[in-house]
C-alpha positions as MATLAB code, in Angstrom:
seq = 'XXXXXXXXXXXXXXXXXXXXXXXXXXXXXXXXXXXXXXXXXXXXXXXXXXXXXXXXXXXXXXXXXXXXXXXXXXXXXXXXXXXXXXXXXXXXXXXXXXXXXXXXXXXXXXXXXXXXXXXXXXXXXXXXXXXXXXXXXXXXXXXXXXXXXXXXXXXXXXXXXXXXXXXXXXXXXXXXXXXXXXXXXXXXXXXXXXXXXXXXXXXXXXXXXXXXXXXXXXXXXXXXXXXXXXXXXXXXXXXXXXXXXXXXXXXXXXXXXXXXXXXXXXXXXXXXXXXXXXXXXXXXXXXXXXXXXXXXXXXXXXXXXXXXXXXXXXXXXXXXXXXXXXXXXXXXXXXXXXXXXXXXXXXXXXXXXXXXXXXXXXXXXXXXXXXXXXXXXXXXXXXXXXXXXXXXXXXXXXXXXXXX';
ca = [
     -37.018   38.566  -64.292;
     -39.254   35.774  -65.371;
     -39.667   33.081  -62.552;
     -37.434   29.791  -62.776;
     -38.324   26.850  -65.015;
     -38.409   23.761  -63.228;
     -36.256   22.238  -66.002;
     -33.449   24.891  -64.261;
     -33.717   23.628  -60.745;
     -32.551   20.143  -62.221;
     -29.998   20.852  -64.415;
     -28.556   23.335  -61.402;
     -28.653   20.453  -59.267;
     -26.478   18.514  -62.654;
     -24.044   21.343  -62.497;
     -23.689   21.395  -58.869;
     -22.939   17.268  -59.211;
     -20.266   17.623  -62.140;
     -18.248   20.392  -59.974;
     -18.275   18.338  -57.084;
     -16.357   15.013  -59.735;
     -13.991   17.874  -61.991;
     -10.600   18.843  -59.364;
     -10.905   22.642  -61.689;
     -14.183   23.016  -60.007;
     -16.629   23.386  -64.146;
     -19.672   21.284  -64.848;
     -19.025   19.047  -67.519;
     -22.508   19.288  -68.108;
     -23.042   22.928  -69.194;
     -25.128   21.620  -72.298;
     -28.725   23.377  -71.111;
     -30.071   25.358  -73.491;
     -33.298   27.775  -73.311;
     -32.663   31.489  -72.077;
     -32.684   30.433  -68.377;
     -29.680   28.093  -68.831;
     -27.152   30.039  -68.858;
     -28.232   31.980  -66.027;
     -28.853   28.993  -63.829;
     -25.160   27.657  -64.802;
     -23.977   31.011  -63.862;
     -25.647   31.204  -60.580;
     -24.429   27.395  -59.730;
     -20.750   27.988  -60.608;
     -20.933   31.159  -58.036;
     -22.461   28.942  -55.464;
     -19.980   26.365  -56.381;
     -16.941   29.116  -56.080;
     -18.367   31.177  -52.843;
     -16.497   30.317  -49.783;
     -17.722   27.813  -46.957;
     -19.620   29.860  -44.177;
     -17.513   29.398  -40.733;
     -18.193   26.322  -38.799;
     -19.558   26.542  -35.484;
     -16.861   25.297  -33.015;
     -18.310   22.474  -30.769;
     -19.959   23.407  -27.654;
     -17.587   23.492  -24.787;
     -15.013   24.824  -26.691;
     -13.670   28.770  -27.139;
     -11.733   30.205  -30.023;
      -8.645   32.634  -29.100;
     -10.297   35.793  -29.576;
     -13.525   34.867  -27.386;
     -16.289   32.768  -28.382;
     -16.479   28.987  -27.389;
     -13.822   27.601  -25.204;
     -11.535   25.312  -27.265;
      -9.717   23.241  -24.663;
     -11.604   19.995  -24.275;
     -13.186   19.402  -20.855;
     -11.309   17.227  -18.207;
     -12.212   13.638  -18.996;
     -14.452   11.865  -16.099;
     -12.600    9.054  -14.444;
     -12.655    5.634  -16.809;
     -10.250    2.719  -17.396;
     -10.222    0.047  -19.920;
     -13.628   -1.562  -19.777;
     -13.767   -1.157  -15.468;
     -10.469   -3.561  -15.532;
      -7.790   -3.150  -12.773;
      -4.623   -1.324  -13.869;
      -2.243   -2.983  -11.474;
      -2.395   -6.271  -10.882;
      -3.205   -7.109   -7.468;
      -1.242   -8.859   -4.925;
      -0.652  -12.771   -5.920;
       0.347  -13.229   -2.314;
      -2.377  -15.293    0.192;
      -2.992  -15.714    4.103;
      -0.070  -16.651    4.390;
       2.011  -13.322    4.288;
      -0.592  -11.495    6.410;
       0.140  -13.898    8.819;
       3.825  -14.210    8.023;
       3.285  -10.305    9.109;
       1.886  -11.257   12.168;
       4.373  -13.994   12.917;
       7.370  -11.627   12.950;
       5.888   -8.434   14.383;
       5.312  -11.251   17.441;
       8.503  -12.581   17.329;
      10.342   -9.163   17.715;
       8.306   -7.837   20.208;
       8.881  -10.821   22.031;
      12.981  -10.694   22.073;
      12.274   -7.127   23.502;
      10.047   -8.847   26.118;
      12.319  -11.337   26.971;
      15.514   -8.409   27.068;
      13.354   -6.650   29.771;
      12.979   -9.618   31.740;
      16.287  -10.400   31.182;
      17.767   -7.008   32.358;
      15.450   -6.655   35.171;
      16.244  -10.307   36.926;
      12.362  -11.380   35.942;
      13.150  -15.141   34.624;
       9.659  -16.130   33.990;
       9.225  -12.848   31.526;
      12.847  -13.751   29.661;
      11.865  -17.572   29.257;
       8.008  -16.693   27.852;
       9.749  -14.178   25.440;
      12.566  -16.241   24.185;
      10.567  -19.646   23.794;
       7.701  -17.762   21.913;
      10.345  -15.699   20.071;
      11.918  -19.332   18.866;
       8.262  -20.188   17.732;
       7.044  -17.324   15.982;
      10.039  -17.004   13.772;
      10.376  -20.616   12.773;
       6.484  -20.420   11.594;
       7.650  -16.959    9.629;
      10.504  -18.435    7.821;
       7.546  -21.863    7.120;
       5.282  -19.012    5.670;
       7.650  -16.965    3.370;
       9.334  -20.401    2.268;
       5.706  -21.300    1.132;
       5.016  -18.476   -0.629;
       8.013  -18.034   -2.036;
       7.652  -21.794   -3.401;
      10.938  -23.285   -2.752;
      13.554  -23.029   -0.093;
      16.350  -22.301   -1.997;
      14.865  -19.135   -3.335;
      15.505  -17.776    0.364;
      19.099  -18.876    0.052;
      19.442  -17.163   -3.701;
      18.571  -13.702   -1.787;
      21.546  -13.754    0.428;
      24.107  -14.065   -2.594;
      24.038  -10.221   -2.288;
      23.260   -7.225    0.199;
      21.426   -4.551   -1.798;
      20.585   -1.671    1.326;
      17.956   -0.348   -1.372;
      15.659   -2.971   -1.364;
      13.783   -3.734    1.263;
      13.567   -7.378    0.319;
      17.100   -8.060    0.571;
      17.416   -6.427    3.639;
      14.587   -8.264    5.014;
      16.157  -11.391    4.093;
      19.558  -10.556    6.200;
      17.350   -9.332    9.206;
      16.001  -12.606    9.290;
      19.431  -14.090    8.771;
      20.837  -12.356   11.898;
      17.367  -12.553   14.242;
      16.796  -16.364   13.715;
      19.890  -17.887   14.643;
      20.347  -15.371   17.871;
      16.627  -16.132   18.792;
      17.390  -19.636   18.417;
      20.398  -20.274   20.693;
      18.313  -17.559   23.654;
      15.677  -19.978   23.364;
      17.572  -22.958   23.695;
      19.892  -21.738   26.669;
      16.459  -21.679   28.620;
      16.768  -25.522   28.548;
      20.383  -25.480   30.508;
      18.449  -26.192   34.179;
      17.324  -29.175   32.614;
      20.679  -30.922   31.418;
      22.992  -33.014   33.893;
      25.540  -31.175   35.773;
      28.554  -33.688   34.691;
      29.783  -34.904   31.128;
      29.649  -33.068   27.927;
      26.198  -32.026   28.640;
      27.070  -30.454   31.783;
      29.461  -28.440   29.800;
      26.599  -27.485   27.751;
      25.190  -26.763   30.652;
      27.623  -24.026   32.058;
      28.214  -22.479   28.580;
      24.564  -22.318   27.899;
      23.763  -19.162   30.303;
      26.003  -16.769   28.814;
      25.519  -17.383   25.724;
      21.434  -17.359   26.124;
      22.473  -13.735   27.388;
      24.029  -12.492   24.672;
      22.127  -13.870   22.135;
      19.025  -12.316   23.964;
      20.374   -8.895   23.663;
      21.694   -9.545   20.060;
      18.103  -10.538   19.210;
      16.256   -7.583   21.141;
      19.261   -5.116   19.051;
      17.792   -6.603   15.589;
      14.389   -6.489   16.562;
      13.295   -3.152   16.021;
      14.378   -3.724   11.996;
      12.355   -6.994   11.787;
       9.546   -5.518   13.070;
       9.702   -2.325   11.164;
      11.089   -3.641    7.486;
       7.902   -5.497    6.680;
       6.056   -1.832    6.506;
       8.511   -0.762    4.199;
       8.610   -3.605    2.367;
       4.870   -3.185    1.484;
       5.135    0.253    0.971;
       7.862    0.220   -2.082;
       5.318   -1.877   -3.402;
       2.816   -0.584   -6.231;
      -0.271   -1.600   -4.716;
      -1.845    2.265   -3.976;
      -2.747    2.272   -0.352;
       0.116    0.537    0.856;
       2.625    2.719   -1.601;
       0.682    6.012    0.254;
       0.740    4.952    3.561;
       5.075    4.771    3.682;
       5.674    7.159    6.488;
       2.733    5.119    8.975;
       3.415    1.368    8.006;
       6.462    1.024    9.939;
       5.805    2.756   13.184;
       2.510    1.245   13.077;
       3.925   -2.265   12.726;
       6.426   -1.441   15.526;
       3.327   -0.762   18.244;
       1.562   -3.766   16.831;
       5.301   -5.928   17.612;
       5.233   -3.922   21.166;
       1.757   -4.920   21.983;
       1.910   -8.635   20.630;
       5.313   -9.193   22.932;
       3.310   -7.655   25.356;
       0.650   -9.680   25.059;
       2.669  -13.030   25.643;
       3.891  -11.431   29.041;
       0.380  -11.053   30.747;
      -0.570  -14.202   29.194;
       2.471  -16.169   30.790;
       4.426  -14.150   33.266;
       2.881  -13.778   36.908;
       1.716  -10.517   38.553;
       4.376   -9.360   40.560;
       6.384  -10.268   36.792;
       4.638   -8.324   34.824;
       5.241   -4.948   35.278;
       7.666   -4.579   32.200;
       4.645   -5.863   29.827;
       2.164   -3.747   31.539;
       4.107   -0.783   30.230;
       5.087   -1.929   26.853;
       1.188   -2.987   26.664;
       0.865    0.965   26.976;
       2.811    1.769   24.799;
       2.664   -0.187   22.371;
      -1.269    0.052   21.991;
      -0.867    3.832   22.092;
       1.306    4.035   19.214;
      -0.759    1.387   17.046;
      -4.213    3.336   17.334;
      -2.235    7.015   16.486;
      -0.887    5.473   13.087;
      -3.833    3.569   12.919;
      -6.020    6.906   12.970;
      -3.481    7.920   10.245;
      -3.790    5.333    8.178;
      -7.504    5.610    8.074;
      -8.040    9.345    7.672;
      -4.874   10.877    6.591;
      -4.096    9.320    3.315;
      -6.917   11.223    1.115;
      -8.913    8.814   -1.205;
      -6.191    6.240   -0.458;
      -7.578    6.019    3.159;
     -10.931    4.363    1.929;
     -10.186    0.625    1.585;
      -8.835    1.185    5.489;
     -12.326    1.891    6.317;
     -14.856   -0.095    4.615;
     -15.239   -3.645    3.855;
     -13.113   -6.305    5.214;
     -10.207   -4.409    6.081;
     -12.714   -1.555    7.586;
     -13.910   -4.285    9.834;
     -10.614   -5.803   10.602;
      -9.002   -3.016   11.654;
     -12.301   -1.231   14.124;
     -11.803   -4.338   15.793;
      -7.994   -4.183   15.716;
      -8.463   -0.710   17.420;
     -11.413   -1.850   20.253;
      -8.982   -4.735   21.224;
      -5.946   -2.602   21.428;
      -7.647   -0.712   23.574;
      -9.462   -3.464   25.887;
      -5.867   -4.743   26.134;
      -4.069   -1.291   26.987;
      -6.867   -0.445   29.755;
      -6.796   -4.317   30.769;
      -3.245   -4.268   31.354;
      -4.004   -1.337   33.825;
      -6.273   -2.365   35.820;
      -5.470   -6.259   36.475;
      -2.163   -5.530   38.340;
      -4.000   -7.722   40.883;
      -5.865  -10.335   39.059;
      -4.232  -13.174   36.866;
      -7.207  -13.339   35.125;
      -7.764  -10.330   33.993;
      -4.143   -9.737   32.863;
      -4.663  -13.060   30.975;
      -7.613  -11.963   29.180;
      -5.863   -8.815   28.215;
      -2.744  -10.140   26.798;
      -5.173  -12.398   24.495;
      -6.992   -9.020   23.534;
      -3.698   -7.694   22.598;
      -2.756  -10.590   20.374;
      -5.403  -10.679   18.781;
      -5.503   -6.981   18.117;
      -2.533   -7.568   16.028;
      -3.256  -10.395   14.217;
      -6.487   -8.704   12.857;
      -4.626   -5.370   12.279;
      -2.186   -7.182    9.518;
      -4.485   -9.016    8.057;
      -6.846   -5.852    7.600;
      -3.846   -3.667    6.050;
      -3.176   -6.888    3.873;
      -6.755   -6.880    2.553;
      -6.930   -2.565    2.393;
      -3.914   -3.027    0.042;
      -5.543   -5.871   -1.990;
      -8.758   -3.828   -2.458;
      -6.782   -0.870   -3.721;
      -5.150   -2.375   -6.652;
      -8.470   -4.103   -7.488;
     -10.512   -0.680   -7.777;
      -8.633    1.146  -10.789;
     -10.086    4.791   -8.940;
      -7.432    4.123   -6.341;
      -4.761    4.257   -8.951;
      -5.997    7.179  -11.288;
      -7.447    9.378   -9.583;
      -4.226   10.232   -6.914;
      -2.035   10.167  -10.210;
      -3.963   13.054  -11.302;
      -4.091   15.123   -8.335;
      -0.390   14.973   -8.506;
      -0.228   15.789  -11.459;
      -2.164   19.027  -11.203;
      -0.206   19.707   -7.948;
       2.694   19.637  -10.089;
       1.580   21.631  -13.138;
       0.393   24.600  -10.560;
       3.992   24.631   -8.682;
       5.217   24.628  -11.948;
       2.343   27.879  -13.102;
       3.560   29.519   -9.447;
       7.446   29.021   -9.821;
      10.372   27.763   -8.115;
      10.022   27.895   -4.362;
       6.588   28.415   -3.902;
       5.672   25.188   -3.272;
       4.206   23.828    0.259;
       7.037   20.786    0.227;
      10.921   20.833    0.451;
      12.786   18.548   -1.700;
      11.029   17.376   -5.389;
       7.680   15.124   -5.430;
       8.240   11.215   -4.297;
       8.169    8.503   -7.276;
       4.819    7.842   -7.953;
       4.791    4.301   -8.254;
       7.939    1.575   -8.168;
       8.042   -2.290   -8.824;
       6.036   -4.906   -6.775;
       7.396   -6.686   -3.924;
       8.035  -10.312   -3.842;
];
């Protein structure tokens, strides 16, 4: 065979063009002539007609019958140019220390019941006036956040038991108004014995009595409804955290009441405090400690930053108070000093789970990341069968709509 012409190379090349424009797949321009056209159209159209060779799949990926994996590879974590998927919290200072105001003002009715039950006058009148006080600045805080009054009055146009709002709104109904007449029966002593005032003054008493215990009976829900108001929330780390915020924020209310009693009661007064000091301190730091290191990834904005900082001096106070309340059975002083510790305690344990909630709906990592990992919990219970799973009862709702 006599070598190719390099006139062929070309008009294969013109052949190769015109089956690429015709849909039949023939060279419109099959006009060469010479003895090696026709063998050069022949050898194009064969080209033109032989099948595609088989395309490498892309690396990472397999075929069925071995080869390359197919599946494509588990994405790396990203969200839409670094922005936050939930929006954060639009509430300010003001409901941390709305959170503060009515942990205090429960644990304060049950301070003032103790006192009350236990003939200690001096521990009933600190915990009913400070009662009064801290929730008339908690219904001033969530009436300024809330922007107008009357929005408070709206809520109570219906009970819904399913939304911790609502229910919050009818605690507060119930609390204030008891709290409010306990407080004022401590100023009976001071009204004259005759007239209509000295009526007030003989009907004052019992009625400061049972509106004390009424109060200490709803106190436990006002200081326990604000953890589950934050955790039917969407923000991540609050959402997470729904089994610890409650009990949590009932030691915090134990240990704030507590608090007022050393600061105001005197020694041989303050044994009841002493104890709730105890125990409510104790059951702050063990939810605490759960907060921080049993909620997975969740449990990071607990520990660093702000709310990391807030909350390792939340727990060093709790305890200064808890061992203060111990050992200054003796000294004024020193009980003094520790009933400050305890308040304090408090007030920087709400404000550091406010800001540990804030920072989690910031960061978009807090949201994705535990969506996945129950998601692939669910798809291997789902790979293993029915009752094989670790859990009773089906997975909790992932995420549901914001508080107020």
């Amino acid at each position: 065979m006599s070598p190719p012409r390099p006139g062929d190379r070309f008009r294969r090349f013109l052949h190769r063009l015109g089956a690429a424009g015709r849909p039949d797949g023939f060279s419109a321009g099959r006009t060469g002539s010479g003895p090696g056209a026709p063998h050069a159209d022949r050898g194009a159209r064969a080209a033109d007609l032989a099948p595609d060779p088989p395309r490498r799949p892309p690396s990472g990926r397999r075929g069925r019958r071995g080869g390359e994996d197919l599946a494509v590879p588990p994405a790396e974590f990203t969200s839409y140019y670094g922005r936050p998927i939930l929006k954060a919290p639009v509430w300010k200072w003001d409901i941390a220390a709305y959170l503060f105001t009515g942990g205090l003002a429960a644990g304060s009715s049950l301070l003032a019941a103790g006192g009350q039950l236990t003939g200690r006058p001096a521990l009933r009148r600190a915990g009913r006036v400070t009662a009064l006080a801290a929730i008339g600045a908690s219904a001033y805080f969530l009436v300024h956040d809330l922007g107008r009054p009357d929005r408070f009055h709206h809520m109570l146009r219906v009970a819904k038991p399913t939304s911790p709002m609502s229910m919050g709104t009818w605690i507060l109904t119930a609390y204030g108004p008891a709290a409010g007449v306990a407080a004022v029966a401590e100023a009976a002593p001071w009204l004259p014995e005759r007239g209509v005032l000295g009526l007030g003054r003989r009907l004052l008493p019992p009625a400061g009595r049972a509106a004390g215990l009424l109060a200490a009976a709803t106190a436990p829900a006002l200081a326990t409804y604000t953890g589950v108001l934050l955790a039917d929330t969407a923000v991540p780390s609050w959402h997470e955290a729904y089994r610890q915020l409650p009990a949590l924020f009932a030691g915090s209310a134990l240990a704030s009441g507590a608090g007022v009693g050393l600061l105001a009661a005197p020694g041989d007064q303050a044994g009841p405090a002493r104890r709730m000091a105890v125990a409510g301190a104790a059951l702050e730091l063990w939810n605490a400690h759960r907060v921080e290191t049993g909620l997975g990834l969740l449990s990071e904005p607990y520990r660093t930053g702000t709310p990391g900082r807030l909350l390792r001096a939340a727990r060093a106070l709790a305890v200064a108070g808890a061992v203060g309340a111990l050992a200054g059975r003796r000294s004024r002083a020193v009980s003094a000093v520790s009933g400050a510790a305890l308040l304090a305690a408090s007030l920087a344990l709400r404000f550091g789970v406010y800001h540990a909630g804030v920072a989690s709906a910031r960061d978009p990592k807090y949201t994705v990341v535990p969506q996945r990992e129950r998601v692939r919990r669910r798809e291997s219970r789902d790979v293993r069968g029915p009752g094989t799973g670790g859990g009773q009862g089906g997975p909790r709702p992932d995420f549901e709509t914001p508080g107020p």
